[in-house]
N, C-alpha and C positions, 0 to 999 in steps of 0.2 A: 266614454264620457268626456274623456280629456280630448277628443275631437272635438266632438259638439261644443266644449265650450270655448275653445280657443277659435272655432269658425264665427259663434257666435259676436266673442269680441269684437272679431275681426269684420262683420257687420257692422256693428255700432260703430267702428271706427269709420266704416265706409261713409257710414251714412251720415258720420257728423263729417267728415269734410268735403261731402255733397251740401248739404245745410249750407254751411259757410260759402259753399262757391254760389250756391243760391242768394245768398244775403249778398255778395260779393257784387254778382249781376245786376242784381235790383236799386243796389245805391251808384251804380257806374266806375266799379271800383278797377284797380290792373285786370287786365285779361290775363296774365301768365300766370297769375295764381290759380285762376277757374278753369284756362289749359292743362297746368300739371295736378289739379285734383282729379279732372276728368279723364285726363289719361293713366291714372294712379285707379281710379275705378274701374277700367276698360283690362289694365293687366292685373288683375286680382288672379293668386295661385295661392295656391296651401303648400308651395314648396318651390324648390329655383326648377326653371321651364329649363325643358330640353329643347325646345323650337326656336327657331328662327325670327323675331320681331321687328318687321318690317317687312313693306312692299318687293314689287318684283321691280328691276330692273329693268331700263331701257331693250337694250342689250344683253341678252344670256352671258354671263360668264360662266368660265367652269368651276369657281369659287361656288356662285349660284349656283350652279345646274346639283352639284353637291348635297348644297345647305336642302336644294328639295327632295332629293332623292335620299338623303340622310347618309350617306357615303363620304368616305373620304375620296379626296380629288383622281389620285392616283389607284384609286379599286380596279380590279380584276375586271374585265367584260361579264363575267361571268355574277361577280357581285350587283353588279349595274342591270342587267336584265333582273335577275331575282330582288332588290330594290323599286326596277319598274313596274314587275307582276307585282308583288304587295299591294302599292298605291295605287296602280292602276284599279285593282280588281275591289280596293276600300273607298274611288274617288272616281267613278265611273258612271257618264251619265244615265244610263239605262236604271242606274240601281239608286237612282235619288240624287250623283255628284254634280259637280258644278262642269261644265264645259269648259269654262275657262282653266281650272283644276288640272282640269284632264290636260289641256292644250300644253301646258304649263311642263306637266310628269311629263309628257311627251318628246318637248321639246329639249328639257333636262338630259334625257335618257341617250338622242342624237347629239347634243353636244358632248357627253361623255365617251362615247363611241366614237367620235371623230364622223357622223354620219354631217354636221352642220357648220 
């Protein structure tokens, strides 16, 4: 019960400072206010994210290649393959995933390996 209604709040909250950035737009008011509402809509959680927030990189670093694989930089080879079967096998285009996804685990996997 005490889910439901603190999600529910947290609707109403949403929704009224959608409203606002709606009125915002309409009279031609600051765009950074309708930016950080909308981006405040976009990371809605019911708790702190364990993910990563933000785009990939030009350049693979092995900070990167990490943050996707969910590993610490310096993991074992051995954690680094068992890291890549997981996502590989939950983000896989045969099975619905995205391709670029894939490309992505992939390329992570060989910069941790020292293969790139």
């Amino acid at each position: 019960v005490a889910g439901i209604a603190y999600g529910r709040s947290k609707a109403i909250q949403l929704y009224d400072d959608w409203e606002k950035s709606a009125e915002a737009a309409k009279s031609g008011e600051g765009k950074t206010e309708e930016a950080s509402s909308s981006s405040s809509w976009f990371n809605f959680s019911l708790g702190s994210s364990r993910f990563y927030e933000g785009g990939f990189e030009d350049k693979m670093t092995k900070r990167e290649a990490a943050l996707i694989l969910g590993i610490r930089e310096s993991a074992p080879k051995k954690k680094v393959r068992e890291a890549h079967r997981r996502l590989s096998m939950l983000n896989h285009p045969d099975t619905g995933g995205s391709t670029f996804i894939a490309s992505k685990i992939n390329e992570a996997k060989e910069k941790l390996l020292g293969s790139a």
